[in-house]
N, C-alpha and C positions, 0 to 999 in steps of 0.2 A: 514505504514503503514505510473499498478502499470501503444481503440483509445491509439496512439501514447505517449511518454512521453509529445508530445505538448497536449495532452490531459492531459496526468497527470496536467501538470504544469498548467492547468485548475482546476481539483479535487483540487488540495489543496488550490485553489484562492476560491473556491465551500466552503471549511470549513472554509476558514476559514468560510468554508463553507461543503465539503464532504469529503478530505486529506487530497504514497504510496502507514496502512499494510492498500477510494478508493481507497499508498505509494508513483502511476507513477507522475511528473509531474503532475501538474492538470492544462480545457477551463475557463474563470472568471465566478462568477454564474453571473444568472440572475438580469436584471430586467431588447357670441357676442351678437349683436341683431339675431336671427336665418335670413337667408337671404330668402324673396318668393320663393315658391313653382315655379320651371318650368311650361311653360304651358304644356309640354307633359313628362312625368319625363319617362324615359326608366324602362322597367321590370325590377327589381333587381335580382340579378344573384345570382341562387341555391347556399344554402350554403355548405363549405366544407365538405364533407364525412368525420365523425369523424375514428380519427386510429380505425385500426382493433386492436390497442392495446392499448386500453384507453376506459374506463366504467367509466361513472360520473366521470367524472375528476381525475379519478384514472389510472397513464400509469402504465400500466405491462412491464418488460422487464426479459430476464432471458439469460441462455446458457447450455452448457452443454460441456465439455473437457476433455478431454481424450487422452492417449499419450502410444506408446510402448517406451522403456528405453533398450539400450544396455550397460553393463558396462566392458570394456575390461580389469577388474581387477578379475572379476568375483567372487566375493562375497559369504563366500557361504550363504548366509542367504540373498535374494531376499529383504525381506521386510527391509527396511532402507539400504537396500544396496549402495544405493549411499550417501556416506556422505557429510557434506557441505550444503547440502540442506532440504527444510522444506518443498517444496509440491511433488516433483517430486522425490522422495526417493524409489522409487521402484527401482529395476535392475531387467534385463532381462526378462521382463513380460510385459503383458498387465494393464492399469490403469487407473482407473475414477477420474482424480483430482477433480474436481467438477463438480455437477448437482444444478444451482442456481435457483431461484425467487426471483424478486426486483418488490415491489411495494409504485410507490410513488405520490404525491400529492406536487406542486412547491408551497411556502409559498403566499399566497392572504390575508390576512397575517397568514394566519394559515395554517402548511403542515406539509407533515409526510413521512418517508423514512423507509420501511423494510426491508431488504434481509436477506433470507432463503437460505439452500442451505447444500449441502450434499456431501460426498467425503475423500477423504485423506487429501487434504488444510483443513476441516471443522476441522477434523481430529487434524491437527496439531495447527491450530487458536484458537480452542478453548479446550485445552487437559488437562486443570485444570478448566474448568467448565463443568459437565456435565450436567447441568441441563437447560444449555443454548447452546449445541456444535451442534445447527444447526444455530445459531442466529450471523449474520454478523453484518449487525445494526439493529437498530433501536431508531428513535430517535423523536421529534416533533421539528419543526420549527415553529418560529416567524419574522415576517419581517413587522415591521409596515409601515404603505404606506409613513406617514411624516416622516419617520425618517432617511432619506436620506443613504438608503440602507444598515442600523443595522439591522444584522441577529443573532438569539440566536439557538441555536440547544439543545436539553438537552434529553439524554439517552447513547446509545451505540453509539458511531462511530469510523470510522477507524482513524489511529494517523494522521496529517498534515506532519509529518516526512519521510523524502526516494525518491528517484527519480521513485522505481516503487509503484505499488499497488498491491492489491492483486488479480485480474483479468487478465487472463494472456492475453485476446484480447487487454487491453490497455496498453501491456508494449511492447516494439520491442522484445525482443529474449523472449524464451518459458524457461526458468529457470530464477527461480530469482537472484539478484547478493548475493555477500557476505555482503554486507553491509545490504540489504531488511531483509534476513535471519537471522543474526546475530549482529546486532549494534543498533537496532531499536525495538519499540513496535512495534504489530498489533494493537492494539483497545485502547481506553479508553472510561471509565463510568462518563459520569460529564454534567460540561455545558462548551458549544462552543460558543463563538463569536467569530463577523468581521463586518467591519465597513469600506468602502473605505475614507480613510482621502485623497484624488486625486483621478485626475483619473487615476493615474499609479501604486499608492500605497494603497494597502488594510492592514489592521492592524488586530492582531485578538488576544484573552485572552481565556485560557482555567482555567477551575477548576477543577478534575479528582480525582479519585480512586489512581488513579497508573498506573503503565505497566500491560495492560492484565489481568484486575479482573473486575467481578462485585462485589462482596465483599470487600472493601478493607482489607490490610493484617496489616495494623496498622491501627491508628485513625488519623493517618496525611494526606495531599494532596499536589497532583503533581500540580503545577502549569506551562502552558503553554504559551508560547510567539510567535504570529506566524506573519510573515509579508512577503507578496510578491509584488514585482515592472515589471511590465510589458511593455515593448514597442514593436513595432512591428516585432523587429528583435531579440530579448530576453525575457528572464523573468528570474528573483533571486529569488529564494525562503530562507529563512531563519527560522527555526526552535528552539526553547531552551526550554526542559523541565526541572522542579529543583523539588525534592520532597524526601520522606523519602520512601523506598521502599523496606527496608528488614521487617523480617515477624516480628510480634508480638512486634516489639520497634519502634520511630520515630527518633531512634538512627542513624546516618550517612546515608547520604544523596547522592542518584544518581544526576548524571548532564550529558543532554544530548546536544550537538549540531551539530545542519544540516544544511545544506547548499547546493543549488542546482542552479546550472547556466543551464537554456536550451536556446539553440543558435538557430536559424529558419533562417538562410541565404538565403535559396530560399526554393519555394516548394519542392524541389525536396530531399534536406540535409536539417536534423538536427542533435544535436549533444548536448550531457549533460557531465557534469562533476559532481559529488556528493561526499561529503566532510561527513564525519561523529566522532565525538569523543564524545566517552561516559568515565563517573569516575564512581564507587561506593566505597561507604565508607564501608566497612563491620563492623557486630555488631556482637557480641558474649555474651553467658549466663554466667556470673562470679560467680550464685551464685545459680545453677540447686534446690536445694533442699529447696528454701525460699517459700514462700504460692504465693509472683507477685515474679517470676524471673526476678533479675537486668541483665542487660545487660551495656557491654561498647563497647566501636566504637576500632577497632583494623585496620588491613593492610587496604589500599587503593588502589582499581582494576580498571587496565584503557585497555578503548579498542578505537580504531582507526582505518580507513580505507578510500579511495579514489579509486572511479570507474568513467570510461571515457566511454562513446559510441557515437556512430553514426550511421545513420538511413538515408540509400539512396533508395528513390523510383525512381526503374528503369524503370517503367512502373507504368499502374494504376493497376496492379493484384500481381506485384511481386516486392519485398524488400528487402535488403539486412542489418544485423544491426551485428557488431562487436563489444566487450565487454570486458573490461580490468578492472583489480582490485587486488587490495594490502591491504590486511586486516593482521592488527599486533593486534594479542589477548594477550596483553603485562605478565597478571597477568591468565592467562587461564580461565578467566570468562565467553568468550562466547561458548567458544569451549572444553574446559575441559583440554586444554593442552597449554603451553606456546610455541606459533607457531607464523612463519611468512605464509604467502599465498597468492599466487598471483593464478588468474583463467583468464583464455581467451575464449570468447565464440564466436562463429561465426555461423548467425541464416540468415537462407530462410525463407521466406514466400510465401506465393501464396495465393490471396484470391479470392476466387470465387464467384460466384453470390447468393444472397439469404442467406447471413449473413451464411456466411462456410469460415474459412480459415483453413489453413496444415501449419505448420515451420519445416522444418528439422532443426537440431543443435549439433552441435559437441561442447562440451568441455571438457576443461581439468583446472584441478586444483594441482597445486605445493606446497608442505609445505615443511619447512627446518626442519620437524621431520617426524618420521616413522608412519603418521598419517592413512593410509589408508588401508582398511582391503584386501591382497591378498589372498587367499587361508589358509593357517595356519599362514601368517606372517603379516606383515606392511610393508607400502613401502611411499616412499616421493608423489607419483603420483597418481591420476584420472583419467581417460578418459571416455568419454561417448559420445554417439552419440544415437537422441531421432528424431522420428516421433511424434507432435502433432496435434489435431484438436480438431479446436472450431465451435461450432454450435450457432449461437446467433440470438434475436431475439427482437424486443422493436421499440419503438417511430421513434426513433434516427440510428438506425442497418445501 
């Protein structure tokens, strides 16, 4: 917390500006004497036709996606039947990942970002808050005109963390990886900057909640470090969140660090590498029956992992994007079991006209334990093979 990863690696240039759980890659954001009158000045030329999706200055954009899921392990319980993953967790069924709206306003200096939006992603994004589980972001921007492109954001947004995000039109293949689902926040609650110190290099500080609360679950805060370097043939993103994140003490302290190379060699190939390692310090109640339970800091849980892809447009309708990843859940914190995992994903697309595209995708996921549910047993393997389509539509489509 995923347009292409060269889009991602835009999104998270955006948050330190808008990223990822936007998680992909993220485009950078935005930003006499009078001389006599002619003697015959020509008629000035009609002005542009405002978008059909844009009212006072406010663009609308949205989608809507949806995916049949085959799982050749066959599962018997459909719903979560694919494990490993966070949106596309059905098997053998029909499925509405999500039905979005994104409404927003670009900082002049004052702007504002919404997305709403409904599904099994909403589902899983937001599944300890219900009172907010249709609420993607929402946040107000600041951008003073002098202050040489300092941006402030402060409400919900998605994390700066991950190679993808959480819109599956902006990531290459149509599942998310290991790392997106498992190493990484979705969201945080706080305030955002970014600040380009060059013009290659944007800097950015966050001050948050935590991982994935509007609440926070102590009285402590995550603190965020984000910086990305762009030149025309790359971009590095780097990522470090540090904060106390177990429940009720600000006892023992998460640490997260990201890392993301996206490579743009020609139009035609791109190509990401993303690095992820996370610790937590675990806290424990020593003393259940006192009126404030003490708590002390006990074992220490580490999780890691490293995903490769690549992203060939072989035409202007059809893409080809291949997906490799090694996630070591060392202390079984992200996954509930002490496992190694490797996944290979291999994704088509075809996109058609009038903001439509289809991905077929085959993958398969390997663990070095009897992690996956076959019929009455467990087996080391996944396979899957998924039909998606996105319907999108906005400013930018």
């Amino acid at each position: 917390m995923i347009a292409t990863l060269a889009c991602c690696a835009g999104a998270l240039l955006i948050t330190q500006n808008t990223q990822a759980q936007d998680a992909s890659p993220p485009a950078a954001p935005s930003t006499t004497t009078p001389a006599a009158a002619p003697a015959a000045a020509p008629a000035a030329a009609p002005a542009a036709a405002p978008s059909v999706w844009s009212v006072g200055g406010i663009d609308f954009s949205g989608l809507v996606d949806g995916y049949y899921n085959f799982n050749a392990n066959h599962p018997p319980d459909s719903t979560n039947g694919n494990q490993l993953r966070n949106f596309d967790y059905d098997a053998n069924t029909f499925s509405l990942n999500m039905a979005k709206l994104t409404m927003s306003h670009d900082p002049d200096p004052v702007g504002f970002r919404i997305d709403l939006g409904f599904g099994k992603a909403f589902n899983q994004i937001l599944s300890t808050e219900p009172n907010f589980k249709h609420l993607e972001q929402a946040f107000v921007s600041w951008k003073p005109t002098k202050a040489k492109g300092f941006e402030a954001d402060f409400g919900e947004f998605v994390t700066s963390a991950g190679a993808e995000v959480i819109e599956t039109k902006d990531n290459w293949n149509y599942s998310r990886s290991l790392l997106f689902s498992l190493a990484i926040p979705y969201y945080h609650v706080g305030l955002r900057t970014s600040m380009p110190v060059t013009k290659s290099f944007t800097a950015g500080v966050q001050v948050v909640n935590g991982w994935n609360n509007f609440s926070d679950n102590n009285s402590g805060k995550t603190i965020g470090l984000t910086g990305v370097y762009t030149k025309p043939k790359y971009t590095l993103s780097a990522n470090y969140y540090v904060g106390p994140e177990n429940n009720k003490t600000n006892k023992g302290y998460r640490n997260l660090i990201d890392t993301t190379l996206l490579l743009t060699p020609t139009p035609k190939v791109s190509a990401y590498i993303n690095y992820d390692y996370g610790q937590n310090r675990n806290a424990a109640v020593i003393d259940s029956t006192a009126a404030i339970p003490q708590y002390e800091t006990t074992n220490l849980s580490h999780w890691q992992g490293i995903a490769a892809a690549l992203h060939y447009q072989a035409t202007g309708k059809v893409s080809f994007s291949p997906r490799f990843e090694y996630f070591k859940d060392e202390s079984g914190f992200s996954t509930g079991t002490v496992q190694n995992v490797n996944e290979f994903t291999m994704t088509g697309e075809y996109k058609m006209p009038e903001g439509l595209l289809a991905r077929l995708e085959f993958r398969r996921d390997d663990s070095d334990q009897p992690y996956f549910v076959k019929g009455s047993r467990t087996v080391n393997a996944q396979s899957t093979l998924e039909v998606g389509v996105v319907a999108f539509f906005g400013p930018k489509r």
